[in-house]
gemmi code that builds the backbone of each chain (N, CA, C; Angstrom):
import gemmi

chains = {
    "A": [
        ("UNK", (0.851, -1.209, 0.000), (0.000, 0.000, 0.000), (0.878, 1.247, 0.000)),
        ("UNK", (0.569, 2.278, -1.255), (1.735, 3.413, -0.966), (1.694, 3.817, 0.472)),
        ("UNK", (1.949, 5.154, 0.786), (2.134, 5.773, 1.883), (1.055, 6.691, 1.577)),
        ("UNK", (0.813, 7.450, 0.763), (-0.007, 8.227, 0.621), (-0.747, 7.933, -0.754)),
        ("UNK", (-1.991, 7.841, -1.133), (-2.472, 7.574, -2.121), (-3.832, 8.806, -2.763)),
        ("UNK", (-3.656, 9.532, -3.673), (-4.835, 10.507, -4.156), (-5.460, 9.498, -5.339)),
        ("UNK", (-6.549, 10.341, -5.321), (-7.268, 10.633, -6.439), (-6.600, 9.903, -7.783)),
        ("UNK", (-6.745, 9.320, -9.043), (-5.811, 9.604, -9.802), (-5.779, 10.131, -11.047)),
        ("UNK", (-7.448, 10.532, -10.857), (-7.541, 11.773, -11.919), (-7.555, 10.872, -13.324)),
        ("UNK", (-7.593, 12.015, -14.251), (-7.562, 13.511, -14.511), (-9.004, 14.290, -13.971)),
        ("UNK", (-9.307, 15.282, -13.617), (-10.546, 15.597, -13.650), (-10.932, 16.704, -14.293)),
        ("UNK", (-11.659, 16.622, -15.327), (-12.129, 17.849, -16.026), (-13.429, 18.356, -16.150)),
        ("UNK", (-13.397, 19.402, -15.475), (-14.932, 19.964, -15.423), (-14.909, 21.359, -16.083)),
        ("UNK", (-16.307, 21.248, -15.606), (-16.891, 23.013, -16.266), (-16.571, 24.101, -15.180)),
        ("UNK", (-16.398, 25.250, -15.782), (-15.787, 26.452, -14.984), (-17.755, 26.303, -14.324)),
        ("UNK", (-16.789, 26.778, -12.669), (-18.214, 27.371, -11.975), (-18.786, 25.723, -11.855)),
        ("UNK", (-18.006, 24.090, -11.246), (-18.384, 23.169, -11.002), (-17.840, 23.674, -9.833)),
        ("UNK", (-18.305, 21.957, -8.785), (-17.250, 21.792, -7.488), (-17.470, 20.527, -7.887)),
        ("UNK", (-16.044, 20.372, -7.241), (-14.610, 19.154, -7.457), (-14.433, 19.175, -5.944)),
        ("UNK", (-14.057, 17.699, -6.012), (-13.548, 17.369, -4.526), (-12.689, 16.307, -4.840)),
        ("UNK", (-11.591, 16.647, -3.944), (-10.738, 15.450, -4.485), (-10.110, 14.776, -2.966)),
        ("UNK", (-9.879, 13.536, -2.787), (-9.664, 12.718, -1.741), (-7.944, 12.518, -1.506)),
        ("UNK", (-7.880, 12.145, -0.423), (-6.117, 11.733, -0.096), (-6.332, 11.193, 1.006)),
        ("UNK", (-5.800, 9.568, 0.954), (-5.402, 8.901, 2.040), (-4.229, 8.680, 2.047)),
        ("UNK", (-4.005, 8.205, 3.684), (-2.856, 8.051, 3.902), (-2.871, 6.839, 4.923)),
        ("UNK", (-0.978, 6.232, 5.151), (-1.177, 5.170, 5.883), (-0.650, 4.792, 7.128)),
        ("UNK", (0.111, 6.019, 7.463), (0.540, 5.964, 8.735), (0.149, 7.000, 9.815)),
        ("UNK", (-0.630, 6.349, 10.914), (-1.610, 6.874, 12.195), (-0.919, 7.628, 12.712)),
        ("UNK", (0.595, 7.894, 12.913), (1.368, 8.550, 13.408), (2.064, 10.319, 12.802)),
        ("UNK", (1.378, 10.353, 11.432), (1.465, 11.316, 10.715), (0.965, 12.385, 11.706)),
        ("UNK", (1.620, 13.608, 11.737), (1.448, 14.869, 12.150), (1.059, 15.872, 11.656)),
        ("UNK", (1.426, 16.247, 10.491), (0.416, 17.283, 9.985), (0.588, 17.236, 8.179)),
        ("UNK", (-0.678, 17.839, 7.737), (-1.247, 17.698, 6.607), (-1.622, 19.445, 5.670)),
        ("UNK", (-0.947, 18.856, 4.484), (-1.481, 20.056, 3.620), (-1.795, 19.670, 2.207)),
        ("UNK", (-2.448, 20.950, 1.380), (-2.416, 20.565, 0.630), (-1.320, 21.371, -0.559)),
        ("UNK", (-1.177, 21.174, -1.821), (-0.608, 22.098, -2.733), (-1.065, 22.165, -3.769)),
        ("UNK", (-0.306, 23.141, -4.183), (-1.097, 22.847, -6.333), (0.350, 23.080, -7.049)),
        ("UNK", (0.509, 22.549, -8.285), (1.737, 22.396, -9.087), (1.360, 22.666, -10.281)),
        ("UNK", (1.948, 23.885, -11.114), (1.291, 24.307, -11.995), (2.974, 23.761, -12.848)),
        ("UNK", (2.446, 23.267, -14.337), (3.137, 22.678, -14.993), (4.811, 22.726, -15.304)),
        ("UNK", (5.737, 22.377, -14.259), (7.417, 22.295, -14.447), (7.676, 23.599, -13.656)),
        ("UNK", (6.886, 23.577, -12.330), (6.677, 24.879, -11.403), (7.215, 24.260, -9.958)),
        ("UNK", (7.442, 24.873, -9.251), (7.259, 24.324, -7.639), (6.117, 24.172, -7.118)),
        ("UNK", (5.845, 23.511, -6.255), (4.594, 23.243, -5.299), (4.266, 24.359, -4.467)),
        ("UNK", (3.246, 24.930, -4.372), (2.744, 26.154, -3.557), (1.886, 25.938, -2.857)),
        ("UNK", (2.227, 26.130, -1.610), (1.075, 25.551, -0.650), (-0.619, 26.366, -0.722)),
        ("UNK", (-1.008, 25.485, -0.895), (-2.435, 25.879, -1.023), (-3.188, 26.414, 0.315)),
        ("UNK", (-3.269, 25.103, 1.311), (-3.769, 25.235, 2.633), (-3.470, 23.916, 3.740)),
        ("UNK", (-3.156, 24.349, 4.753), (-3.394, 23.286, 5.780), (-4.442, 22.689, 6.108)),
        ("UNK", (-4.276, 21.921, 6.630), (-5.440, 20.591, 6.762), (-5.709, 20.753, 8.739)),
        ("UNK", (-7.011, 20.555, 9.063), (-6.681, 20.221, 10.092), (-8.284, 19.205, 10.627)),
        ("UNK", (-8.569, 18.848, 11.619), (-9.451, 18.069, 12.013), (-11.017, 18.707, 12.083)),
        ("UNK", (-10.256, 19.928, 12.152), (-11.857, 20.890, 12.553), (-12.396, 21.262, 11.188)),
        ("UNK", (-11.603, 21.078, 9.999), (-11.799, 22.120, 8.979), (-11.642, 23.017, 8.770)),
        ("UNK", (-11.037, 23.255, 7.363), (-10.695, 25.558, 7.343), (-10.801, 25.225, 5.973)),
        ("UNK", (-11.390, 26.462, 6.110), (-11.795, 26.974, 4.664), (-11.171, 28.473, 3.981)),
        ("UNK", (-10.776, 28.260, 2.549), (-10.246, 30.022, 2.690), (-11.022, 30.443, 0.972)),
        ("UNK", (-11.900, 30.805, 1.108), (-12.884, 31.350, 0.370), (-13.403, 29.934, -0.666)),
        ("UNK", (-13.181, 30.047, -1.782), (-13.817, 28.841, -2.268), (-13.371, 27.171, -2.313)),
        ("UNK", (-12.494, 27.564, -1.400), (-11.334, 26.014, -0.429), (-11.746, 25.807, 0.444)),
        ("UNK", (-11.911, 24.150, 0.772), (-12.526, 23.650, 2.311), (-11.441, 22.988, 2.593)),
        ("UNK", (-10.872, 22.509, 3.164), (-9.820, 21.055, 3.475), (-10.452, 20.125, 4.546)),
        ("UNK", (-10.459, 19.169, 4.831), (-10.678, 18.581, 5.974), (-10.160, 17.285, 6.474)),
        ("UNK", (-9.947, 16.970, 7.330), (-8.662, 15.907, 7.849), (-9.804, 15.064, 8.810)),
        ("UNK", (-10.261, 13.676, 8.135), (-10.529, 12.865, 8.870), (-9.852, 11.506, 9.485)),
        ("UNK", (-8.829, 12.628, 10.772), (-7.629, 11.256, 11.554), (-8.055, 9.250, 11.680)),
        ("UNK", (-9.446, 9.622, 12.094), (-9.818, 8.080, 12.065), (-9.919, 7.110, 11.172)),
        ("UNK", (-10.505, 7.879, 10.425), (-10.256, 7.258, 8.931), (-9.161, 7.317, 8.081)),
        ("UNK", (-8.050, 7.809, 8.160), (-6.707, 8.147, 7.735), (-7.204, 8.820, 6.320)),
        ("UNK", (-7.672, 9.883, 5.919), (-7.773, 10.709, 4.921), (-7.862, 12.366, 4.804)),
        ("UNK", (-7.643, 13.079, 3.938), (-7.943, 13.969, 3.811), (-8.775, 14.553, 2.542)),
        ("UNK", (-9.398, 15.584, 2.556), (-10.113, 15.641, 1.262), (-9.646, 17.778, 1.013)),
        ("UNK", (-10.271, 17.852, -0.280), (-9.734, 19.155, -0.732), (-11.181, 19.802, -1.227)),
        ("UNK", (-12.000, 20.712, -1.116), (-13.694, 20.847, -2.023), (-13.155, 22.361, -2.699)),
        ("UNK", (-13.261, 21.936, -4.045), (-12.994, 23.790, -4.551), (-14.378, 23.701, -5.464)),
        ("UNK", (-15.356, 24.527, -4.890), (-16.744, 25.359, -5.369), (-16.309, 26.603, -6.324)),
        ("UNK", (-16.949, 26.643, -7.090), (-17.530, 27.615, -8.247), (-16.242, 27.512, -8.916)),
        ("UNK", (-15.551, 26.819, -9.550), (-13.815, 26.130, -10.079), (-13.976, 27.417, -10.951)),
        ("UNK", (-12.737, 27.868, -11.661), (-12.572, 28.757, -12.369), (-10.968, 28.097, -12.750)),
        ("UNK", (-11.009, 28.860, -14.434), (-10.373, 28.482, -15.179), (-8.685, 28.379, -14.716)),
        ("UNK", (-8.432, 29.461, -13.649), (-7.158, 29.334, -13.320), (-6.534, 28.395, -12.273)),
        ("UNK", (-7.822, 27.327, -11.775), (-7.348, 26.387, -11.003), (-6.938, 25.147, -11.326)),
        ("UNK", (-6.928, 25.377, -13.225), (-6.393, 24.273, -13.936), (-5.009, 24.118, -13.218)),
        ("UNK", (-4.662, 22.810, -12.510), (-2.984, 22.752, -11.523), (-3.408, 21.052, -11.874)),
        ("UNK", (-2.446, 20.581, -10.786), (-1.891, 19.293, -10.543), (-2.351, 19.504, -8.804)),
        ("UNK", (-3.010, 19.051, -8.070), (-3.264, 19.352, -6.594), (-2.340, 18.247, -5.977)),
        ("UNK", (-1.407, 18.554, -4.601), (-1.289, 17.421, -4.087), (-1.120, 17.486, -2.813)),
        ("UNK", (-1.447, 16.414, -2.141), (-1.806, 16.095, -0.783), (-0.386, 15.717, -0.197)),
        ("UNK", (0.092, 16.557, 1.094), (1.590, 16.132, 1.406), (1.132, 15.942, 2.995)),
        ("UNK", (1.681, 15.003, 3.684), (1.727, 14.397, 5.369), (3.188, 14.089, 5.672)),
        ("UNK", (3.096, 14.974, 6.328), (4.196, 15.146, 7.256), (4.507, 14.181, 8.381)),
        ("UNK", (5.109, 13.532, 7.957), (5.882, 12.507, 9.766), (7.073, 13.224, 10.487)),
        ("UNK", (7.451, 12.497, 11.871), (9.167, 13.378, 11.895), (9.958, 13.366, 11.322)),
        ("UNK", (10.359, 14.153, 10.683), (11.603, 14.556, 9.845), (11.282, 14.167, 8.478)),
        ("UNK", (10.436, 13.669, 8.175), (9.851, 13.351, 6.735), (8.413, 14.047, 5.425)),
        ("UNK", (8.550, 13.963, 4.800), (7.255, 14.744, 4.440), (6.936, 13.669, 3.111)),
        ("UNK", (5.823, 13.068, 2.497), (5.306, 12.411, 1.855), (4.676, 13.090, 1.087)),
        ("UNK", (4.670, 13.210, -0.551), (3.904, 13.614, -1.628), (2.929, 12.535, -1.583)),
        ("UNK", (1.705, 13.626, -2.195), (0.972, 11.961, -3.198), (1.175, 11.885, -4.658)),
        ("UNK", (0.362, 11.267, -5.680), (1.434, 11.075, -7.008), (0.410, 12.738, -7.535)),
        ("UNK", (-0.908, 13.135, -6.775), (-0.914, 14.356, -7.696), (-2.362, 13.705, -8.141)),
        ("UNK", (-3.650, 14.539, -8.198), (-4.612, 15.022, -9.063), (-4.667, 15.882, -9.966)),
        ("UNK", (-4.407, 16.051, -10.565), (-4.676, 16.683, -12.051), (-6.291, 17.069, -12.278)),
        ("UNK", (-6.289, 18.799, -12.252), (-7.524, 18.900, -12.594), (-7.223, 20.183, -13.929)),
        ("UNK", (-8.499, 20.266, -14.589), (-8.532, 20.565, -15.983), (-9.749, 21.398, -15.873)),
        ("UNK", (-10.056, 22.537, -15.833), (-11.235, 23.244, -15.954), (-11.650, 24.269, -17.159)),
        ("UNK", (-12.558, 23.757, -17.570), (-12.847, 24.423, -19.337), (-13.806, 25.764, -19.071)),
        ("UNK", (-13.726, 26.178, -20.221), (-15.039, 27.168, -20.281), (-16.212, 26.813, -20.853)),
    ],
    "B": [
        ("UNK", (8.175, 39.997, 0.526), (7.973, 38.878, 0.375), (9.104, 37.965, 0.334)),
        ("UNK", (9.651, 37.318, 1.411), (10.608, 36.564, 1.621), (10.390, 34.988, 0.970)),
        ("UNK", (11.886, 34.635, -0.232), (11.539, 33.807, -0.931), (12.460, 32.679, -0.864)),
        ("UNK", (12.861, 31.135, -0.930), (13.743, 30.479, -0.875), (13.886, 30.854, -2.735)),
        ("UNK", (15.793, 30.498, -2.621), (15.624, 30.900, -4.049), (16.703, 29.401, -4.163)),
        ("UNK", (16.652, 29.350, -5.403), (17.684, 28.068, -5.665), (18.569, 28.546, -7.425)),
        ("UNK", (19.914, 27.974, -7.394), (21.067, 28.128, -8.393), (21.383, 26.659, -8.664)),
        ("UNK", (22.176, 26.741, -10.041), (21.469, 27.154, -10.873), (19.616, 27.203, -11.205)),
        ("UNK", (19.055, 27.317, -12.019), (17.988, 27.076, -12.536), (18.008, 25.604, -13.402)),
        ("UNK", (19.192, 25.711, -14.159), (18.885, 24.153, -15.240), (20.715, 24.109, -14.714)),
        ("UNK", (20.889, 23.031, -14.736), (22.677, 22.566, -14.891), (22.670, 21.349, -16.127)),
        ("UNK", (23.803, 21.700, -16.685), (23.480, 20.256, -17.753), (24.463, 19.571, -17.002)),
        ("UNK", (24.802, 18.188, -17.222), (26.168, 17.700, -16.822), (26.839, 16.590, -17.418)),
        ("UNK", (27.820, 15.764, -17.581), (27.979, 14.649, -18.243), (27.769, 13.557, -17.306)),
        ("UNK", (27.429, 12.679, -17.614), (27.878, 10.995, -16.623), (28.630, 11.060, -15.545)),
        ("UNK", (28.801, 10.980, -14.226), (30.087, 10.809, -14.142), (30.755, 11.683, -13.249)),
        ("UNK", (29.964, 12.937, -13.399), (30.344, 14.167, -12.949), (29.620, 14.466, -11.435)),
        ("UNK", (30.570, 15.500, -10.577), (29.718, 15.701, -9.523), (29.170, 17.346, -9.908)),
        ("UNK", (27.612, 17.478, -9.156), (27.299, 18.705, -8.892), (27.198, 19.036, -7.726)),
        ("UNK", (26.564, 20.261, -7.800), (26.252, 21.123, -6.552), (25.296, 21.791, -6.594)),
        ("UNK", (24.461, 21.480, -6.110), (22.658, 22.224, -6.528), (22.548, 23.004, -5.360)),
        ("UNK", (22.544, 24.481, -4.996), (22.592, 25.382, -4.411), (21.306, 26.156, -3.915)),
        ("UNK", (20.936, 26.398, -2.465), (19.740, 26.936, -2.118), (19.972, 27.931, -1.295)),
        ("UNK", (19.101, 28.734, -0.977), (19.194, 29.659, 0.021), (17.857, 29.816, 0.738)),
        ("UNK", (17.812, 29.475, 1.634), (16.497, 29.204, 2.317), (15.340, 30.957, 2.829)),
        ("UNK", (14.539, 30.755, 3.377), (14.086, 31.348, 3.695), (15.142, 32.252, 4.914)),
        ("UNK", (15.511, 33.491, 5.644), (16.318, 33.423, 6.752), (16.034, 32.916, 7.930)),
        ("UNK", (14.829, 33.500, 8.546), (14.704, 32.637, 9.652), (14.074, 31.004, 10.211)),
        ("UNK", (14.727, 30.269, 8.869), (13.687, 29.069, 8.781), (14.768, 27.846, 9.537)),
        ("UNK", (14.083, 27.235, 10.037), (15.226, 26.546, 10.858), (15.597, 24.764, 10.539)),
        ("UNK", (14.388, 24.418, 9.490), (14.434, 23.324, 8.746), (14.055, 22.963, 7.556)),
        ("UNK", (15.231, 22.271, 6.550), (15.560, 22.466, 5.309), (15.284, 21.030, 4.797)),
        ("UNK", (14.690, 21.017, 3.451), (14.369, 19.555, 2.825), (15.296, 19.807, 0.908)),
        ("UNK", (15.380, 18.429, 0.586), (16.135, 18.661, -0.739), (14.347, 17.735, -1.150)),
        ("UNK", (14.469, 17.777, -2.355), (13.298, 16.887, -3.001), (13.716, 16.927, -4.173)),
        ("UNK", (13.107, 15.412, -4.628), (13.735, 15.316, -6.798), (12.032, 15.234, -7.355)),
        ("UNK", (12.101, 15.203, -8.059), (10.508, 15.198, -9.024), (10.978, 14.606, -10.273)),
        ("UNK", (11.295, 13.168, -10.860), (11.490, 13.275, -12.181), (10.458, 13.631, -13.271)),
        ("UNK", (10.653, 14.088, -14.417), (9.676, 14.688, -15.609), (8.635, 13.550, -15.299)),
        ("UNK", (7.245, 14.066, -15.162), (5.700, 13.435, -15.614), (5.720, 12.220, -13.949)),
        ("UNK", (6.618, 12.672, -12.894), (6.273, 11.355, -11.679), (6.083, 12.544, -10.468)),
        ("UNK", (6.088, 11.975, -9.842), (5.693, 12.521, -8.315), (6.865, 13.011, -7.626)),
        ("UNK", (6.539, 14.019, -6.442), (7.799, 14.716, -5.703), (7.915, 13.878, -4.981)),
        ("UNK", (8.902, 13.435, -4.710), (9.914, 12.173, -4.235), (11.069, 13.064, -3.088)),
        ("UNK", (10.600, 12.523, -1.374), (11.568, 13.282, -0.592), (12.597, 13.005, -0.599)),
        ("UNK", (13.928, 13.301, -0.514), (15.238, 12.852, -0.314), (15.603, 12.915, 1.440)),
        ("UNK", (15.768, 14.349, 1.419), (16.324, 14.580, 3.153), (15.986, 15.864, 3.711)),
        ("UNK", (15.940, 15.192, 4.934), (15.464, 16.344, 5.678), (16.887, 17.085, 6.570)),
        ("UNK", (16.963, 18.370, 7.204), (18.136, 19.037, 7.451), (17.788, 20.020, 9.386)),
        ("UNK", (18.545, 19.685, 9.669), (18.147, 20.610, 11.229), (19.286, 20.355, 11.708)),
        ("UNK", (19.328, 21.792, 12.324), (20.606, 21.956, 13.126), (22.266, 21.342, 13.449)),
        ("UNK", (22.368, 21.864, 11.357), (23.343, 21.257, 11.302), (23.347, 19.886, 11.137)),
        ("UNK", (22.482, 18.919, 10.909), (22.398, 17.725, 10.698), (21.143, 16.888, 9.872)),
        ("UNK", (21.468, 15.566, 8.914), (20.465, 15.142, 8.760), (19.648, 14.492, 9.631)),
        ("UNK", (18.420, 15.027, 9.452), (17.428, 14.307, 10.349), (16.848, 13.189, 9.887)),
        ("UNK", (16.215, 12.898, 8.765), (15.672, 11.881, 8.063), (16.026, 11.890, 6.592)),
        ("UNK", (16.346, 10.946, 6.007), (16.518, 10.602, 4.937), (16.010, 9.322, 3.859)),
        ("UNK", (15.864, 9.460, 2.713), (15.237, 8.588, 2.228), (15.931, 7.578, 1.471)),
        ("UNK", (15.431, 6.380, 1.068), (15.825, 5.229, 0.438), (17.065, 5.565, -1.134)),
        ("UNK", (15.949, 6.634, -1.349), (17.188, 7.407, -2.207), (18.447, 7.997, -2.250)),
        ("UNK", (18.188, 8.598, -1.230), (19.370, 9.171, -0.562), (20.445, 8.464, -0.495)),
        ("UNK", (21.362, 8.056, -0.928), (22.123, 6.711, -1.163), (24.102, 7.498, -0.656)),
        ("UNK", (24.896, 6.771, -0.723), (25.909, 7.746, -0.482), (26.409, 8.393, -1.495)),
        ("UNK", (25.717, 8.314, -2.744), (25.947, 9.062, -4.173), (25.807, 11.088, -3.112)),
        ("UNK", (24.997, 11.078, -2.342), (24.449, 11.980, -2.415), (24.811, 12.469, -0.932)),
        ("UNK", (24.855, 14.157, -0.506), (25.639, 14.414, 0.594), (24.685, 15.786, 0.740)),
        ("UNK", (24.496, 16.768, 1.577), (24.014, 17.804, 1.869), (24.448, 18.476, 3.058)),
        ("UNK", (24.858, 19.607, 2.544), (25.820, 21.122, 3.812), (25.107, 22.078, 3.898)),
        ("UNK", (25.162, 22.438, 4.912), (24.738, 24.338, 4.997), (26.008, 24.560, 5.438)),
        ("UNK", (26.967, 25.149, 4.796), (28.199, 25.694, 4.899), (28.709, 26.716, 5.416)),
        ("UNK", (27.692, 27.894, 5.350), (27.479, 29.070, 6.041), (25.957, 29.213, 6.857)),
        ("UNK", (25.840, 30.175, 6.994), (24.613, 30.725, 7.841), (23.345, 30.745, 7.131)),
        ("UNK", (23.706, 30.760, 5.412), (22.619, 30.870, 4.170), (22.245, 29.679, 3.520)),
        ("UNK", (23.630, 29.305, 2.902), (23.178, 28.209, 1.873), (23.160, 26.690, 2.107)),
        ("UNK", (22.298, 25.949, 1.245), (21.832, 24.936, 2.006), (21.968, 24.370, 0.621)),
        ("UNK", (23.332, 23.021, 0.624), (23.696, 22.805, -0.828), (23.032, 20.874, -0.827)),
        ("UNK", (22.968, 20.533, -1.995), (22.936, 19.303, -2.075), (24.022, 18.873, -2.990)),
        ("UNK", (24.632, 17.654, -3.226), (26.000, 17.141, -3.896), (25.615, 15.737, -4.619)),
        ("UNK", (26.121, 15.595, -6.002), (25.602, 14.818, -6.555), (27.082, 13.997, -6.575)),
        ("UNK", (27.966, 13.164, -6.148), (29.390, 12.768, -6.766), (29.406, 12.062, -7.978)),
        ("UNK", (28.450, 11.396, -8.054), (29.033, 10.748, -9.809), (27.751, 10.416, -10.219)),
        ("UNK", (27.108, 11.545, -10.707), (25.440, 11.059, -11.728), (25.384, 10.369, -12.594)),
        ("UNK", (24.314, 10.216, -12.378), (23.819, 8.764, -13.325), (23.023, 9.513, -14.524)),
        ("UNK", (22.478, 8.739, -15.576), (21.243, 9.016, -16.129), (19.952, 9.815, -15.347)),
        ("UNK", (19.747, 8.475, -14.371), (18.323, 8.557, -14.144), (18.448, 9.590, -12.811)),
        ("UNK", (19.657, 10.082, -12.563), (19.245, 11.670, -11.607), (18.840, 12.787, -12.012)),
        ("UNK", (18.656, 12.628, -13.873), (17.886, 13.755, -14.203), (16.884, 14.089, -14.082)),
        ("UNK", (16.343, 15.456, -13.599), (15.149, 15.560, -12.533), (15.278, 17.076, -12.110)),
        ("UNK", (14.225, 17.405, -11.752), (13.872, 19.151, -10.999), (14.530, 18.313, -9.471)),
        ("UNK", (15.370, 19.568, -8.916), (15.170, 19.252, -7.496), (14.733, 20.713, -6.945)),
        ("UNK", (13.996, 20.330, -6.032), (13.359, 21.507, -5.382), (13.944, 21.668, -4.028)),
        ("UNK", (14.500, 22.639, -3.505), (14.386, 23.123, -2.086), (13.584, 23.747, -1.650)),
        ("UNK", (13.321, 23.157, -0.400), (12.044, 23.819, 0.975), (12.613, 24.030, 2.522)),
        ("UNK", (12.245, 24.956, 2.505), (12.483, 25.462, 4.180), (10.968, 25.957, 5.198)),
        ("UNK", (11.304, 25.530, 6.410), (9.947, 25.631, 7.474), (10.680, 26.211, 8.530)),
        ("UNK", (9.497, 26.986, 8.692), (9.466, 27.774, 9.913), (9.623, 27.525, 10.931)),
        ("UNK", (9.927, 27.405, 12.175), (9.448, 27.222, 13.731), (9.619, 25.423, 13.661)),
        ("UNK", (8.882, 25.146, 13.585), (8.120, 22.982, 14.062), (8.678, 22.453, 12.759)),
        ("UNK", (8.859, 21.550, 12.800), (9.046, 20.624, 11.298), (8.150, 20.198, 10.893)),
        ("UNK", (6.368, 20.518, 11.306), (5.108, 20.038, 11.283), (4.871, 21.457, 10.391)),
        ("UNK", (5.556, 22.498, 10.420), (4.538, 23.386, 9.586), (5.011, 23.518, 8.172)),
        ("UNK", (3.817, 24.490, 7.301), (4.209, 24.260, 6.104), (5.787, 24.418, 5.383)),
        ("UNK", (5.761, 23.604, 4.481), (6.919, 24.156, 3.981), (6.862, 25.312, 2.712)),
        ("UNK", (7.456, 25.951, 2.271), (8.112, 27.011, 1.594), (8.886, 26.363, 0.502)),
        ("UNK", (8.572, 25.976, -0.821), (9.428, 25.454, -2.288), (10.452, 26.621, -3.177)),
        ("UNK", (11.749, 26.547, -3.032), (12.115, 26.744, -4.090), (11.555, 27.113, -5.641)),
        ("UNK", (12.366, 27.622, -6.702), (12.148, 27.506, -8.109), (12.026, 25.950, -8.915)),
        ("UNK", (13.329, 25.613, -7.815), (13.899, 24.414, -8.363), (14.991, 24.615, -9.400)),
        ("UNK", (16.352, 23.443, -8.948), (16.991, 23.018, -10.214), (16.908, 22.326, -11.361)),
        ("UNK", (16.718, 22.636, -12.804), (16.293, 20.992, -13.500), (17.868, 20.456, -14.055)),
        ("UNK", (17.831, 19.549, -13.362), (19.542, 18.542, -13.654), (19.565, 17.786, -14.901)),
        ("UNK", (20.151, 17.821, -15.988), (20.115, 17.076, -17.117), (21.772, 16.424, -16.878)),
        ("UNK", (21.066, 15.123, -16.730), (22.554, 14.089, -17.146), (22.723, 13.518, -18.564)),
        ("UNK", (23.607, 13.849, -19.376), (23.980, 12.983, -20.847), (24.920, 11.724, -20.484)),
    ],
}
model = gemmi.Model(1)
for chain_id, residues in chains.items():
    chain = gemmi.Chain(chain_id)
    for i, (resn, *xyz) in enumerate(residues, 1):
        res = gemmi.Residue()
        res.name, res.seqid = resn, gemmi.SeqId(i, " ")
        for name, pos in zip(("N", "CA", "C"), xyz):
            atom = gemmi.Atom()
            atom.name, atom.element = name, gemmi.Element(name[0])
            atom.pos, atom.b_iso = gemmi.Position(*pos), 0.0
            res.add_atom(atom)
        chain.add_residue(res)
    model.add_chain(chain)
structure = gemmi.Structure()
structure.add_model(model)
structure.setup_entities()
């Protein structure tokens, strides 16, 4: 079982959908969670942290369900510039885990 | 807007050869990661860096491969004799405060081995 496993995509929707995309993971001992987006032969830019309670930062939800070892990402009313690569990273000590990456595609 | 920056941008190199993929972290960040991404795969961690030492490292991380902060700034990674298949973006990241909080990415280097 990887360590971290997303979505595996591609997902292409209509501008002004919501997309939600999933990330599990496999070790209970993981400490903290984010997400990113990777725009094509770019660095990873953190999008948002993850946490148990939920946070949201305008049309971004994240939410971290520990018991179930997952996290999920909800982007409402999508717009064309959130065409990225999203990815889910968990942090252990001294380690940090990618996932292989969702790929989303949003048209007009 | 305080930025990690990384040198070169692209290095070409032959077989064989060692590099030196060069970062400069955020200033007050107190823990440093190297990462490879090969073309069309996933970011793949190498090592993690604190106080002067590696903290965790990965399967990859092999003794091909070595990492210094030499001064107070730069935070280098060392390739001694590349292969093919180390061609790849490497990205540097630096975190703030906890090794739990976010990290901060580089431009990235893209390493071409012939």
């Amino acid at each position: 079982r990887k360590e971290v496993e997303q979505d595996p995509g591609p997902f292409n929707v209509p501008e002004g959908a919501t997309v939600a995309f999933n990330c599990t993971y496999s070790n209970s001992a993981s400490q903290s969670f984010f997400w990113y987006r990777q725009d094509c032969r770019k660095e990873p830019k953190l999008l948002m942290s993850v946490y148990s309670s939920g946070n949201e930062d305008g049309r971004f939800t994240a939410q971290l369900n520990r018991a179930s070892q997952y996290i999920s990402l909800l982007i409402r009313d999508s717009k064309l510039s959130d065409s990225a690569t999203y990815l889910c990273v968990v942090i252990e000590t001294g380690k940090s885990t990618f996932g292989d990456g969702t790929t989303l595609t949003v048209k007009p | 807007e305080p930025e990690v920056t990384q040198t070169p941008s692209h290095q070409v190199t032959q077989m064989g050869q060692e590099v030196i993929l060069r970062c400069v972290p955020i200033s007050n960040h107190l823990y440093f990661y190297w990462y490879r991404q090969i073309l069309g795969q996933k970011v793949e961690f190498l090592v993690s860096f604190y106080n002067n030492e590696i903290s965790e490292k990965s399967e990859i991380f092999d003794d091909q491969f070595s990492v210094e902060r030499p001064d107070g700034s730069n935070f280098t990674l060392k390739i001694r004799s590349t292969k093919l298949e180390d061609s790849a973006m490497y990205f540097c990241a630096s975190v703030t405060g906890a090794q739990y909080n976010e990290q901060f990415f580089g431009p990235g280097t893209r390493l071409t081995v012939l």
